[in-house]
C-alpha positions in Angstrom: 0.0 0.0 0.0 1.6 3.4 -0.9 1.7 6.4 1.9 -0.9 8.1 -0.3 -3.3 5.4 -0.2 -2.8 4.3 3.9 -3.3 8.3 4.7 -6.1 8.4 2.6 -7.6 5.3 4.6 -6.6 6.4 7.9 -8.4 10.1 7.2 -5.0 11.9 7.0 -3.2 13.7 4.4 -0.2 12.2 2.7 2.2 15.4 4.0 1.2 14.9 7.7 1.8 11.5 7.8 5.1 11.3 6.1 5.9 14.0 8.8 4.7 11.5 11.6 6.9 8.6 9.7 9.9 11.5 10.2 9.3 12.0 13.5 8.7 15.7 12.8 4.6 15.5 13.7 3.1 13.8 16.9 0.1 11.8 16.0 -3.2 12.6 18.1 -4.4 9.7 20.1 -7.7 9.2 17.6 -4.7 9.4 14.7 -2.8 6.5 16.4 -5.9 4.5 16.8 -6.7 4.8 13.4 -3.3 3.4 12.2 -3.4 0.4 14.8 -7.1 -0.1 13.3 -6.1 -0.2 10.1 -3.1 -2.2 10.3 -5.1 -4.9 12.4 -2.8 -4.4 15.1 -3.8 -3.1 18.9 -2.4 0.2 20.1 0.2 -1.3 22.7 2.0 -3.3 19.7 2.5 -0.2 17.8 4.4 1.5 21.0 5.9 -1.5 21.7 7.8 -1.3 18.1 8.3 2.5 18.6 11.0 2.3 22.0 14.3 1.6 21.1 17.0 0.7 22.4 18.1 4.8 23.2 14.8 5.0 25.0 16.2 2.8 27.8 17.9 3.9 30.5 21.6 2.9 30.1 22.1 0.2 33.1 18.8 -1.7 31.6 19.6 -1.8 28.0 21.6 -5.1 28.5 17.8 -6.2 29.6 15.7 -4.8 26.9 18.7 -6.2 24.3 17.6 -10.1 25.5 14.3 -9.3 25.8 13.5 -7.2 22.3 14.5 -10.0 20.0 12.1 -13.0 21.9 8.9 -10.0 22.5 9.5 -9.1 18.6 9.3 -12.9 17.3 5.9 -13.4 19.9 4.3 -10.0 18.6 4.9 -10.9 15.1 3.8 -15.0 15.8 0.2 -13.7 17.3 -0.5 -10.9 15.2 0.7 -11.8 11.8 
């Protein structure tokens, strides 16, 4: 599906969400549940695939590095 066509599904323009995929726009709450709608995929998924690793505080990152990889392969077992 092309960015033109998921905006246009999701009620957005095509601008405003390339400047949410840029990081340069913050997505409204309605907006976000919209995209997890549409992408058949509940709301805590979608935050779960937006921390990263920089999001952790330094002395747990060894944690979230054994952790991410397992959590990623359950997420995508159940929901795709």
């Amino acid at each position: 599906m092309s960015q033109s066509d998921f905006a246009e599904a999701i009620g957005i323009t095509q601008p405003y969400l390339s400047l949410i995929e840029k990081n340069r726009k913050k997505p409204s709450l309605e907006v976000l549940e919209k995209i997890s709608n549409s992408l058949k995929t509940p709301l805590p998924i979608l935050f779960w695939f937006s921390v990263g690793r920089d999001d952790v505080p330094e002395d747990r990152q060894y944690i979230f590095d054994t952790l991410k990889p397992s959590i990623d392969k359950l997420v995508d077992e159940v929901f795709n």
